[in-house]
Structure formats: C-alpha cells, structure tokens
C-alpha positions as CSV (number, residue, x, y, z in Angstrom):
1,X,-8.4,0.7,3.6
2,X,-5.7,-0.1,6.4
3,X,-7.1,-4.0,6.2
4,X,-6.7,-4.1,2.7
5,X,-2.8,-2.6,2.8
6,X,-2.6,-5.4,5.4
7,X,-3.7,-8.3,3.6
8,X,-1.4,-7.7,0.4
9,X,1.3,-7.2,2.3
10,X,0.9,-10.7,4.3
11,X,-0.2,-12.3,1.1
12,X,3.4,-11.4,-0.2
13,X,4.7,-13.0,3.0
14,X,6.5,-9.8,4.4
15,X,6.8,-7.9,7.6
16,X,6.0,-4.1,8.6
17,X,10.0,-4.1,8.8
18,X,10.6,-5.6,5.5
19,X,7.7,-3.1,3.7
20,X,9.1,-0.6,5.9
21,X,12.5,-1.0,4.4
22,X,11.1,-1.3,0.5
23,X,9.5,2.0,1.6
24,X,12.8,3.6,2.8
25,X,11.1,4.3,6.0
26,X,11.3,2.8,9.6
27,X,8.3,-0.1,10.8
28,X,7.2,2.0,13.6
29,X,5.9,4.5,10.4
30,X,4.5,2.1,8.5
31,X,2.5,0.1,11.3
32,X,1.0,3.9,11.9
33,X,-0.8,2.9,8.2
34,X,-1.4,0.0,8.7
35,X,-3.4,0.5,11.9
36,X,-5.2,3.7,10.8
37,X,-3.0,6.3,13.3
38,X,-1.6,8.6,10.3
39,X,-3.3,8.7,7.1
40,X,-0.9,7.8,4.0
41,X,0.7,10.0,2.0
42,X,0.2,10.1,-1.8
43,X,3.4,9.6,-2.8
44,X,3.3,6.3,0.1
45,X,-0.1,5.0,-2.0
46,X,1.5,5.3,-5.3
47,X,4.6,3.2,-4.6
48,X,2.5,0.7,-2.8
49,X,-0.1,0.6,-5.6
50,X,3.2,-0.2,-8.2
51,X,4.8,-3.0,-5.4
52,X,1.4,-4.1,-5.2
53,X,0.4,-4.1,-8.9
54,X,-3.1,-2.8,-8.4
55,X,-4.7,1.0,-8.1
56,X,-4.8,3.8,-5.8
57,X,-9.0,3.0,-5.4
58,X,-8.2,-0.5,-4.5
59,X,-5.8,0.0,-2.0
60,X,-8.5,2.7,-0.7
61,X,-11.3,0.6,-0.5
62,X,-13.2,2.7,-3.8
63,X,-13.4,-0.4,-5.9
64,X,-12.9,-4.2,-4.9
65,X,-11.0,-4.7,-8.6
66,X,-7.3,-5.6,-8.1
67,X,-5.9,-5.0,-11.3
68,X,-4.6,-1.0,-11.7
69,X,-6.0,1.0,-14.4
70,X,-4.3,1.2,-17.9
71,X,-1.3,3.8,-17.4
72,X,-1.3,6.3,-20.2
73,X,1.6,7.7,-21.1
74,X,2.9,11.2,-20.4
C-alpha cells in the first residue's frame, strides 16, 4: 500500500511537502504514510483516491485496477 501511495504521487512529479500541503497537513505526517509508521486515515484515503482518480482498493493494494468505481449518487 505505502509503495503504491508513493509511486502516484512521484508519477505526478510532486514532493511529500507539496502532497502534504494539498493535504492541509505538514510533510513530516505525510512521509509517516508513506513509509508505513501511522496507518492512514479514511478521510486521508478518500481525498487521495479523488487527487489520484482511482479507488480506495487500489490505493490499498485489494485490486491492481486504477480506475475508481462508478460513484453513485446520494
């Protein structure tokens, strides 16, 4: 999980400060994800999973398909 929350974030060419920052929250906390020291909070996943433009399973290693689910509405 932490190597896949790694990759899209370098494959969008931005630092832990920058993610940090979209994240409202400091680098130091975000490289704590990234290298597996604090698991991530839900709310955390979901805005990744909508900056990343993929699902909650992929970013946690459940399924190795990118693209998120169809949304339904509420």
């Amino acid at each position: 999980m932490y190597e896949r929350i790694r990759n899209l974030r370098e494959d969008k060419d931005l630092t832990q400060k920058q993610l940090g920052e979209i994240l409202n929250m400091s680098q130091t906390g975000y490289n704590q994800y990234e290298t597996g020291k604090n698991d991530i909070p839900t709310k955390i996943l979901i805005k990744l999973a909508e900056f990343y433009n993929t699902s909650i399973d992929y970013l946690l290693g459940i399924t190795d398909e990118k693209a998120p689910y169809k949304r339904t509405k509420k």
